[in-house]
C-alpha positions as CSV (number, residue, x, y, z in Angstrom):
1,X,18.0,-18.6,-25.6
2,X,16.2,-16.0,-27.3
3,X,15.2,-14.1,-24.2
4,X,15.2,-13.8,-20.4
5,X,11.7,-13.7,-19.8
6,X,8.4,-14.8,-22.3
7,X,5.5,-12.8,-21.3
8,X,2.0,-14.4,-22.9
9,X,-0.6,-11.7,-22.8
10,X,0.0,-7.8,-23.4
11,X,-2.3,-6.2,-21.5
12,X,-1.1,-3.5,-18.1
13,X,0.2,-6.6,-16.7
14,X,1.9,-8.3,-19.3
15,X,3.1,-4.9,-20.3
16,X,4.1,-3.9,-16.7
17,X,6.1,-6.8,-15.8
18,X,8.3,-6.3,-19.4
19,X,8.7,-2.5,-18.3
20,X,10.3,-3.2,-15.0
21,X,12.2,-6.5,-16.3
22,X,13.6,-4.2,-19.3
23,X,14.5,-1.3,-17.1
24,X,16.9,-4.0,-15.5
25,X,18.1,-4.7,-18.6
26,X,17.0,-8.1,-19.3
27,X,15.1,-9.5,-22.9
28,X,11.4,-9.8,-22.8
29,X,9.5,-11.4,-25.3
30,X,5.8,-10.6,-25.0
31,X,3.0,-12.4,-27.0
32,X,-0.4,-11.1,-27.9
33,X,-2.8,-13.1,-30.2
34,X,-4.9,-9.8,-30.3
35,X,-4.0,-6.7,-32.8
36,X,-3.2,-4.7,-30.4
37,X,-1.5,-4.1,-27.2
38,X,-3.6,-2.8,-23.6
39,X,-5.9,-6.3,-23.0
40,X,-8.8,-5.1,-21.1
41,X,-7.8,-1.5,-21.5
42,X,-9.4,-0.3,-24.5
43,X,-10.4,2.9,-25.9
44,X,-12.5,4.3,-29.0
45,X,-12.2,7.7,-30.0
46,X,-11.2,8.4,-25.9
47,X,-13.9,6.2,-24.7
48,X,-13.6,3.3,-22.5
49,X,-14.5,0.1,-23.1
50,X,-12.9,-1.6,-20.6
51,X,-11.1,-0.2,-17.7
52,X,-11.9,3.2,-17.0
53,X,-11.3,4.5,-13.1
54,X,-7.9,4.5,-10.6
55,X,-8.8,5.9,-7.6
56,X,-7.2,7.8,-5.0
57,X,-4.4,5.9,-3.1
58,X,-3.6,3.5,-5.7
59,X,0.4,4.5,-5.9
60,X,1.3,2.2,-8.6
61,X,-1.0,3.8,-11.0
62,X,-0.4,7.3,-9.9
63,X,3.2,6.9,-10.0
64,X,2.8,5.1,-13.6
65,X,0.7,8.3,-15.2
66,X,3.2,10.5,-13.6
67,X,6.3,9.2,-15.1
68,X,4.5,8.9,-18.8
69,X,2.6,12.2,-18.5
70,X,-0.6,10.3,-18.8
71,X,-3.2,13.3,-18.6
72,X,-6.1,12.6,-16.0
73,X,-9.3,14.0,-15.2
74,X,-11.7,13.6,-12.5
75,X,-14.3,11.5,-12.8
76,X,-17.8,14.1,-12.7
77,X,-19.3,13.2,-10.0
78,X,-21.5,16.6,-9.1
79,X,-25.2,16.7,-9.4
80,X,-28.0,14.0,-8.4
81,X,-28.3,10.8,-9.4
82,X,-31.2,8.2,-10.7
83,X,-33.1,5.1,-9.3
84,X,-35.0,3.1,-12.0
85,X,-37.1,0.7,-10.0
86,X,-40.2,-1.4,-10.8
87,X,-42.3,1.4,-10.5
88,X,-40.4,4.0,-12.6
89,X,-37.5,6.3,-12.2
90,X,-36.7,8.2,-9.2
91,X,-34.2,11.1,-8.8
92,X,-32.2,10.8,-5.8
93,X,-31.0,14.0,-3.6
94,X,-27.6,13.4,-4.3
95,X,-25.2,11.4,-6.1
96,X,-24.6,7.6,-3.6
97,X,-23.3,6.0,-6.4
98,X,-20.2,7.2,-7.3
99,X,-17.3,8.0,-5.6
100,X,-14.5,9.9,-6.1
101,X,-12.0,8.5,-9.2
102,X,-9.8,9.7,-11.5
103,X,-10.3,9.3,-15.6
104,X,-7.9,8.7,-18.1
105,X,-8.4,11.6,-20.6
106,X,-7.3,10.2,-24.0
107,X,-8.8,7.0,-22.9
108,X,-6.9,4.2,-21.1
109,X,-5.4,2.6,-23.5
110,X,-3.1,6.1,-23.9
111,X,-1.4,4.1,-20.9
112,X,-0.4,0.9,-22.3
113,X,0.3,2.6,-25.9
114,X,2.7,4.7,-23.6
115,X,4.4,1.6,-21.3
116,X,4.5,-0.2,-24.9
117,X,6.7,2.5,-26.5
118,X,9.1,2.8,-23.2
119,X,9.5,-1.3,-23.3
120,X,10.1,-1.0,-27.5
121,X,12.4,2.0,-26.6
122,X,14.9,0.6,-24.2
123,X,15.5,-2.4,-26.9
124,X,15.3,-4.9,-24.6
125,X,11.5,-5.6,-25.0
126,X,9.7,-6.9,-28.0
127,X,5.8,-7.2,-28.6
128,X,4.6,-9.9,-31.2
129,X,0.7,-9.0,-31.9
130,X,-1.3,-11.9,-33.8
131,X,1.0,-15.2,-31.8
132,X,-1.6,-17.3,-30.5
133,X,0.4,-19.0,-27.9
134,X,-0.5,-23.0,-28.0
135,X,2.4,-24.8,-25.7
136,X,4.2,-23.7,-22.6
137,X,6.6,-26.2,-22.1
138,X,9.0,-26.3,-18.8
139,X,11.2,-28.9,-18.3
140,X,14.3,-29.8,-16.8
141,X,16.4,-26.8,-14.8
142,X,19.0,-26.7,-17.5
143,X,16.6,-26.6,-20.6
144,X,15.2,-23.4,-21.5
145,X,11.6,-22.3,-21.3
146,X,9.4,-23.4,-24.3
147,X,7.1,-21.1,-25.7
148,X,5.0,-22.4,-29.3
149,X,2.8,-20.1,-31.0
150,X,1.0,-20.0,-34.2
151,X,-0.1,-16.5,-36.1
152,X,-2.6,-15.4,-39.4
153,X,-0.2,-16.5,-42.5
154,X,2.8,-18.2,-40.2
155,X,3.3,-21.9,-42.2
156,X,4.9,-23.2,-39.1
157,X,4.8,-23.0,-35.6
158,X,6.8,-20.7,-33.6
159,X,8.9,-21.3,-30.9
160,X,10.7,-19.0,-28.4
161,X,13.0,-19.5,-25.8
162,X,13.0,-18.0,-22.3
163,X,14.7,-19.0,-18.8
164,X,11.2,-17.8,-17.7
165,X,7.6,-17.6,-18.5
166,X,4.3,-15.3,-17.3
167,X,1.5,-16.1,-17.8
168,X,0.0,-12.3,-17.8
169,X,-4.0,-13.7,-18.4
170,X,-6.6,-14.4,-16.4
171,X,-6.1,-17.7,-15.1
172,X,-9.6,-19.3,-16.2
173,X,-8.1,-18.2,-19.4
174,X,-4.8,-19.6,-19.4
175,X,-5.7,-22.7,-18.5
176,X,-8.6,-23.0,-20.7
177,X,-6.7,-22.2,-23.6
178,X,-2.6,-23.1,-23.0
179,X,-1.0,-26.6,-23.3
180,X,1.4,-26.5,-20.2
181,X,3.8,-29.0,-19.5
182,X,4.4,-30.8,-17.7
183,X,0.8,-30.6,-16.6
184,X,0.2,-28.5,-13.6
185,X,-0.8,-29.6,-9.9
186,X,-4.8,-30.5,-9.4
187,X,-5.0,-28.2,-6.7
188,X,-3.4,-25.3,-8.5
189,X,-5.1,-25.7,-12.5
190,X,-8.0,-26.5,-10.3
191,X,-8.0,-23.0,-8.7
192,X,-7.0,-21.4,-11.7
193,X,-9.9,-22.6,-14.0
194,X,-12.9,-21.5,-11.3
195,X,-11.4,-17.8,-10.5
196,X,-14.1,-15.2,-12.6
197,X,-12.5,-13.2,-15.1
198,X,-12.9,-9.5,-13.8
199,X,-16.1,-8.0,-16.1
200,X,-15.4,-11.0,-17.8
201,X,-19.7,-11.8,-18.3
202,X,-20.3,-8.3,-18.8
203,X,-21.2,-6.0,-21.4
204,X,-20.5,-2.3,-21.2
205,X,-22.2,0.2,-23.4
206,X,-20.7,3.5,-24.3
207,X,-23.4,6.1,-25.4
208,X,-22.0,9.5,-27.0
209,X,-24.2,12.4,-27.7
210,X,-23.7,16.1,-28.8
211,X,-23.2,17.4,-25.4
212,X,-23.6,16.4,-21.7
213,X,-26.9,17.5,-21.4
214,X,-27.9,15.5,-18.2
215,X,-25.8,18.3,-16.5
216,X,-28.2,20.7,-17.5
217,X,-30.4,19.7,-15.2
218,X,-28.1,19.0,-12.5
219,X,-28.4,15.6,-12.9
220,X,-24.7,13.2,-12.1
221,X,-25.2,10.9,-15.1
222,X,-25.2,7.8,-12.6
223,X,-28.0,5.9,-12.0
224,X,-28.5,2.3,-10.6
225,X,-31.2,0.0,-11.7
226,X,-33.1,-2.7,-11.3
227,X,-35.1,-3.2,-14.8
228,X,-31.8,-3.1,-16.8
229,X,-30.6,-3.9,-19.1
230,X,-27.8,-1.5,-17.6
231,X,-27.4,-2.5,-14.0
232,X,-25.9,1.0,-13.4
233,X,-24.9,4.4,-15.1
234,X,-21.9,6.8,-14.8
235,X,-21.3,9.7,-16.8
236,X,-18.0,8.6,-19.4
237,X,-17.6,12.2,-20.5
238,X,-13.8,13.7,-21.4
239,X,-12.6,16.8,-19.5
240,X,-15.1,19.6,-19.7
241,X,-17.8,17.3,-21.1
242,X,-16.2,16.6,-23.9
243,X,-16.6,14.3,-25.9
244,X,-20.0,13.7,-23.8
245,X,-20.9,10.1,-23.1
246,X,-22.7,7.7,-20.5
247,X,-21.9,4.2,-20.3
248,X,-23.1,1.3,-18.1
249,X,-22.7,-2.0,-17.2
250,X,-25.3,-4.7,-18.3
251,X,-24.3,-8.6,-16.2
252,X,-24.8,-11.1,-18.4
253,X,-25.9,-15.4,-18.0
254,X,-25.3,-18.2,-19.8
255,X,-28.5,-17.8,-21.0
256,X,-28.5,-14.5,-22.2
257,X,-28.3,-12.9,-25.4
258,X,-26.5,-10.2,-26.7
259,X,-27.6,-6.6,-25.3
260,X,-29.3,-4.9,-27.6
261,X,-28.7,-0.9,-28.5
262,X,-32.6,-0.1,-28.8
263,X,-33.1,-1.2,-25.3
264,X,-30.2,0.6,-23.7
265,X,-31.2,3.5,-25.8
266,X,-34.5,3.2,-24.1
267,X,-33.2,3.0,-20.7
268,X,-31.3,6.0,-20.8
269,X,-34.4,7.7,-22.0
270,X,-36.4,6.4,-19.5
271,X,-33.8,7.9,-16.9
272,X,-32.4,11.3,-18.7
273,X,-35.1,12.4,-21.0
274,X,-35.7,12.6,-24.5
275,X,-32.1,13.8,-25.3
276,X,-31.2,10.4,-25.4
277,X,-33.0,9.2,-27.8
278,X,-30.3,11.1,-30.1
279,X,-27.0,9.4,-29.8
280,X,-24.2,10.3,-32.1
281,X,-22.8,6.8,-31.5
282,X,-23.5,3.5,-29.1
283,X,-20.4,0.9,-28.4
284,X,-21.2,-2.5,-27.1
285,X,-18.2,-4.1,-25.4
286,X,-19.3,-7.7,-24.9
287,X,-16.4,-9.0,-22.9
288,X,-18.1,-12.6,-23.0
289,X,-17.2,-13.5,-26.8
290,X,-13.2,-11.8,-26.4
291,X,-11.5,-15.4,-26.6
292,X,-8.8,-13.3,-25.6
293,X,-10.0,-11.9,-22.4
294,X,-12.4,-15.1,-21.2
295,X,-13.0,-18.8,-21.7
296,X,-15.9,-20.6,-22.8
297,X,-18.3,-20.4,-19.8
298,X,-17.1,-17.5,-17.8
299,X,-20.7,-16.6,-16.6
300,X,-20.6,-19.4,-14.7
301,X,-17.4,-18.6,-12.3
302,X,-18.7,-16.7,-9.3
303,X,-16.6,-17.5,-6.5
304,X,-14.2,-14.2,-5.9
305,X,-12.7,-15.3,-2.7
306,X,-9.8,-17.1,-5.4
307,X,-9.0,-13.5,-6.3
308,X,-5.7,-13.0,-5.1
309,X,-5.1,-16.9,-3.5
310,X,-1.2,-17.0,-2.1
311,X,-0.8,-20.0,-5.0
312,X,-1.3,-17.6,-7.4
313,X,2.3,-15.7,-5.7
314,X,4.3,-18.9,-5.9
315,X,6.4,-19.8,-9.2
316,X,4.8,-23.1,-10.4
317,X,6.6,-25.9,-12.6
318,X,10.6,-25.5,-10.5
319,X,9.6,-21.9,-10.2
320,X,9.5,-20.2,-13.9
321,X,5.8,-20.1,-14.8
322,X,4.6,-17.2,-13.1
323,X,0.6,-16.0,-13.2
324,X,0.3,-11.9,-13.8
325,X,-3.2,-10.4,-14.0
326,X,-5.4,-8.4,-11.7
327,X,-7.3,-11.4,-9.9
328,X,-4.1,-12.9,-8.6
329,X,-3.2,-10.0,-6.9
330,X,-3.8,-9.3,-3.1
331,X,-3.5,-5.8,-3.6
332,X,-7.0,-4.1,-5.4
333,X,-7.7,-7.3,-7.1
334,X,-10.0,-6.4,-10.1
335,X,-8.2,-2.7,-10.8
336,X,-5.5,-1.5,-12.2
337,X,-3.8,-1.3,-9.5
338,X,-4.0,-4.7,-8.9
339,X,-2.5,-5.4,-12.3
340,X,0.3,-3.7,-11.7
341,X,1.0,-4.9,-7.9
342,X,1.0,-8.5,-9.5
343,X,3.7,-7.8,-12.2
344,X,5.8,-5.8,-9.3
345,X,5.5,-9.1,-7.9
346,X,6.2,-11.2,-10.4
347,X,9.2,-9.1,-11.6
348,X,10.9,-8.7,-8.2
349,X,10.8,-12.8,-8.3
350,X,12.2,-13.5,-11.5
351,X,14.9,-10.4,-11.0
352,X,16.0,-12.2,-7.8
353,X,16.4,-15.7,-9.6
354,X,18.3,-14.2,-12.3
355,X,21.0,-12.4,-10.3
356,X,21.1,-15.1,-8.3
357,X,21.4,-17.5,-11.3
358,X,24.2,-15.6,-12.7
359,X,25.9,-15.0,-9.2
């Protein structure tokens, strides 16, 4: 076999369940189709895209940044915050939308850059970026894991060879885009293909300007809305201010187009003043058209009582396909921390079978 373990999907929890697998010593083979590493952690220039908050009590995380020297920051949180209702915007005494949470300061993908490089380190880990994983094939006990993949340039399929497999996506995801066999039960693909994909039909918009100047007039940076397009606002801004950003969160439909700059440029005016009308730079994460993050239709999976459904724990197919992502988790599904309870999990399962295999 050419590995222990195949691990489809390279974000925290793809990355997380090869860290503690390799610290054991055993071979993981993780597959990415993206570029990079880090999923729906993803930074520009320090900036968010994606994930951007742990909060306090969330030991997995805490314990990760520790044991990388991950620096952190507090999220700012001081100062009033903004209501945009029908009939205009109102400043609230106080900030009652944010709550205490801590930032990562070089952006959180400086945390799965870091949990890549300890996996690459030990030797027993290996990341392939660009493998678009087509088949996951289990079959008898005896037979190895099946993994066939396809990649920009590659002539022929890949294949690799595990005694396991993770799948480390979102469910909806996998089994929207994975051929596994033998085919899985109703129930189970059934659950799978209707859980949301966390911010999965949103679109978060990263504004950057010169300095923080909503601070100036002791104003929070969040605001909640009912206009849109942003649905709420948070200040995004590095330690000290800098760089100096706001971001927010625009929900999207089916019918919905793309979110357009001009109009959240105009929000933010309408909330902060005329010192947002000069941006140094607007991002527009549309997490809707990643076909790495979410299928076709993922506006249209609401129900969020499958987050974290005990099938989702079990070892499917004779117990060596596993599912790793945050909304399988029963442990702050949706966060970080959630990602990285499900790969404890799923790593403490597949060590067990191991040893016990080689027993």
């Amino acid at each position: 076999m050419d590995c222990d373990v195949i691990v489809v999907g390279a974000g925290i929890s793809g990355l997380a369940v090869a860290d503690l697998l390799s610290a054991r010593g055993r071979r993981v083979v993780l597959l990415e189709s993206r570029a990079r590493t880090g999923g729906r952690l993803r930074s520009r220039n320090g900036l968010d895209l994606g994930a951007s908050w742990f909060w306090q009590g969330e030991r997995r995380v805490a314990a990760l940044v520790d044991e990388l020297g991950i620096a952190t920051h507090q999220q700012y949180i001081a100062g009033d915050a903004m209501y945009d209702g029908p009939d205009g915007p109102v400043r609230l005494d106080g900030n009652p939308v944010d709550m205490p949470a801590f930032r990562f300061s070089d952006g959180a993908d400086a945390l799965t850059d870091a949990v890549r490089r300890r996996v690459e380190t030990r030797g027993g880990g290996h990341v392939r970026l660009g493998s678009h994983v087509q088949i996951v094939e289990v079959g008898d006990p005896a037979e190895p894991v099946t993994v066939t993949t396809s990649g920009p340039g590659e002539t022929t399929d890949d294949t690799v060879r595990g005694a396991h497999v993770v799948l480390a996506l979102p469910p909806a995801l996998a089994i929207a885009s994975l051929d596994i066999r033998p085919t899985l039960p109703r129930p189970l693909s059934e659950l799978a293909a209707r859980t949301p994909v966390w911010m999965g039909s949103i679109t978060k918009a990263v504004v950057s300007y010169p300095t923080p100047f909503w601070r100036d007039s002791g104003l929070s940076g969040a605001a909640v809305s009912h206009r849109g397009p942003l649905r709420e606002v948070h200040d995004l801004s590095g330690p000290g201010g800098d760089p100096a950003a706001l971001f927010g969160f625009a929900p999207t439909t089916t019918e919905a187009g793309p979110i357009e700059a001009t109009s959240v440029i105009a929000q933010l005016v309408r909330l902060f003043g005329t010192e947002a009308s000069e941006p140094v730079g607007v991002d527009l994460a549309d997490w809707r058209v990643e076909p790495a993050t979410s299928p076709p239709g993922v506006e249209q999976r609401t129900d969020y009582s499958t987050y974290g459904d005990p099938r989702f724990g079990d070892p499917a197919l004779g117990g060596r396909l596993h599912w790793t992502s945050t909304e399988t988790s029963q442990v702050a599904p949706g966060h970080i921390e959630g990602a990285l309870a499900a790969a404890e999990r799923t790593a403490t399962t597949i060590e067990r079978h191991l040893t016990r295999r080689s027993a």
